[in-house]
N, C-alpha and C positions, 0 to 999 in steps of 0.2 A: 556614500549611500549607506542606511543605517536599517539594518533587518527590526521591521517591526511585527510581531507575533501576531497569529490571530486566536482569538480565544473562542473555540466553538463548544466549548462542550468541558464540563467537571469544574473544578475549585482551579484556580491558577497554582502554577509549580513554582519552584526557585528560581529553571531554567527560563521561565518565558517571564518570570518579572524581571531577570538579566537579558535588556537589549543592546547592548552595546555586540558588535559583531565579529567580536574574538572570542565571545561565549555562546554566543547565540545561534545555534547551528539547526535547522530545522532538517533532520534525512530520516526518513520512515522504511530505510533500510540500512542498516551496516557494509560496512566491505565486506567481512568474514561469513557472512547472513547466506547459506543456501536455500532454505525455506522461505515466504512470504507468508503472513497471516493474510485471511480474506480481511478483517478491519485494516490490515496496516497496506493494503493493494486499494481500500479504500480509500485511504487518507490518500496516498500517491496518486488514483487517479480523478480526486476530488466528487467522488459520486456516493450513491446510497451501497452497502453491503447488497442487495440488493440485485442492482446494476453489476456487481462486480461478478454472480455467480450467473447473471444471465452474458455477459462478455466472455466467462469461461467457460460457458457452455454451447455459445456462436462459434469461440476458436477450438472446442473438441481438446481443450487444454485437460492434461493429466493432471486429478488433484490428489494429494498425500490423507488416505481417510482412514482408521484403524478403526472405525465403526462398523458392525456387522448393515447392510443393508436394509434402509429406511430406518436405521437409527442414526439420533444428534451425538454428530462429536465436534470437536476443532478438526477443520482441515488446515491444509498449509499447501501452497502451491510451488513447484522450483524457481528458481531464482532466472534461470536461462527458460523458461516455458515464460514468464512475467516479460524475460525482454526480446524473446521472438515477438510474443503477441504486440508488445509498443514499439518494433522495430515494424512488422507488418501494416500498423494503422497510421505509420508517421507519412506524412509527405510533405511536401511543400505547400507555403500558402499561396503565391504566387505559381 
């Protein structure tokens, strides 16, 4: 089974022209990673940014904001708030 890349979006990287799959490792989280970006909660849960800030705001999820109120900044959401909320939606298909 041979991981083939998908290319949605920017100029192609080094990593995703290497598809052979001792290099080719697609994870939009690290081990060490306690923060999640809202784009990179995107990429993981394949939706719009969007979608992802109306998902954290159905689960009342605590988001990391150092912007004073109604100003833009990055947020970052915790790593254990990301896998309660995917542990909570998971079920069975059958």
């Amino acid at each position: 089974m041979s991981a083939h890349p998908t290319f949605t979006r920017g100029p192609i990287t080094l990593v995703e022209l290497d598809w052979s799959e001792d290099h080719y490792v697609q994870t939009p989280v690290q081990n060490d990673q306690k923060y999640v970006s809202i784009s990179q909660l995107a990429d993981r849960w394949q939706c719009s940014r969007g979608t992802v800030y109306n998902r954290l705001r159905a689960a009342h999820a605590d988001v990391l904001d150092f912007a004073p109120r109604g100003k833009r900044s990055r947020k970052a959401v915790a790593l254990d708030v990301v896998l309660a909320i995917e542990a909570r939606y998971t079920k069975r298909l059958w």
